[in-house]
N, C-alpha and C positions, 0 to 999 in steps of 0.2 A: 584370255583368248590368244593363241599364236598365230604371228601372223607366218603368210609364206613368203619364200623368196623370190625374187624379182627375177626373171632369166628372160631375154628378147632375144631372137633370133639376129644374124647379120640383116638379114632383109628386113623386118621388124623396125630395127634401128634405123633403117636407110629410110625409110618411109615415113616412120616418127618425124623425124629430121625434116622431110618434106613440108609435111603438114605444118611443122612448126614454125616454117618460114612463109607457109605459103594461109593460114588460117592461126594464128594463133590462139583466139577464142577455144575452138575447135582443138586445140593440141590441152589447152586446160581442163576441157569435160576428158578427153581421153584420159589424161593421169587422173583425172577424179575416179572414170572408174576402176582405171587398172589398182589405184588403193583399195578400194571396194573392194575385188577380185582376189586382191593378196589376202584381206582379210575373212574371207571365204570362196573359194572358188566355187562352188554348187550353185550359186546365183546366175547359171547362165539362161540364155534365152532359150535354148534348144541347140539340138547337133546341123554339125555341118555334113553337106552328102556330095559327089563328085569330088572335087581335088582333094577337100582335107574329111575326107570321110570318115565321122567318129568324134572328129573334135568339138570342141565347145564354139559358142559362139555368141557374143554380148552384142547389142545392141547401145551405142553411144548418142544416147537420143533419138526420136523417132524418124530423122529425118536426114541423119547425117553417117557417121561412119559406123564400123561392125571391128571387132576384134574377133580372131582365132586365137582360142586360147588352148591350154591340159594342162594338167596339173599330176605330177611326175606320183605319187601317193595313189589315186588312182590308178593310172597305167599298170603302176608294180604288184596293185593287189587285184587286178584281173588279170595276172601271168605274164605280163610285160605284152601285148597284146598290138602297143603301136610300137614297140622298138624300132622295127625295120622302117616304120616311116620315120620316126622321129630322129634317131641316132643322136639322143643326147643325153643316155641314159650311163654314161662313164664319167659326164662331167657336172652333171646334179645331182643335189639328196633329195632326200625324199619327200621332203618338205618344199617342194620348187613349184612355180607357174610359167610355164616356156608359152610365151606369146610369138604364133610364127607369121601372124598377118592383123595390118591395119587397113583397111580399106573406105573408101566413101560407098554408100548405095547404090550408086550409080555404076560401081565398076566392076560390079560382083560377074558380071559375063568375060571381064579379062581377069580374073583370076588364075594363079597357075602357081603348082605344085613348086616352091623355089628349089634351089639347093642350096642345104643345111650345110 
């Protein structure tokens, strides 16, 4: 089985970071499942619609936080299709999982479109 590559966004990582100081229980189910997710990305729960419309989207327990995921092998074999939202298609292979949102359940109404 291959696995894919790990790519997080700036905002991604700033958030991680958050969580990590502020739940860290909660920052260990996240890497649990982003392992998961490296080692198949199809696993997701359903698409996202409004700000990342089209992306993946994992649920981190049933009570707690939500990742936005893609995975760069799709995007390229449906014609490059999120390019213009993603713009990180110059500096991953094709083999990547660009994570651009960690969120709690709660926050899903401040959600917003970052910049990449």
């Amino acid at each position: 089985m291959s696995f894919y590559t790990y790519y997080p966004t700036k905002h991604f990582t700033v958030r991680l970071k958050k969580i990590k100081s502020r739940d860290p229980q909660g920052h260990t189910r996240i890497n649990n499942v982003i392992n998961r997710l490296l080692e198949n990305p199809d696993i997701a729960d359903g698409r996202m619609t409004d700000t990342h419309h089209g992306r993946f989207k994992k649920y981190v327990g049933r009570r707690e936080y939500r990742l936005i995921y893609y995975y760069c092998e799709l995007c390229r074999k449906h014609n490059k299709r999120l390019e213009e939202k993603c713009g990180h298609c110059e500096l991953v292979t094709d083999n990547s999982v660009i994570f651009f949102e960690v969120y709690h359940k709660n926050e899903k109404k401040n959600l917003r479109d970052p910049d990449f």
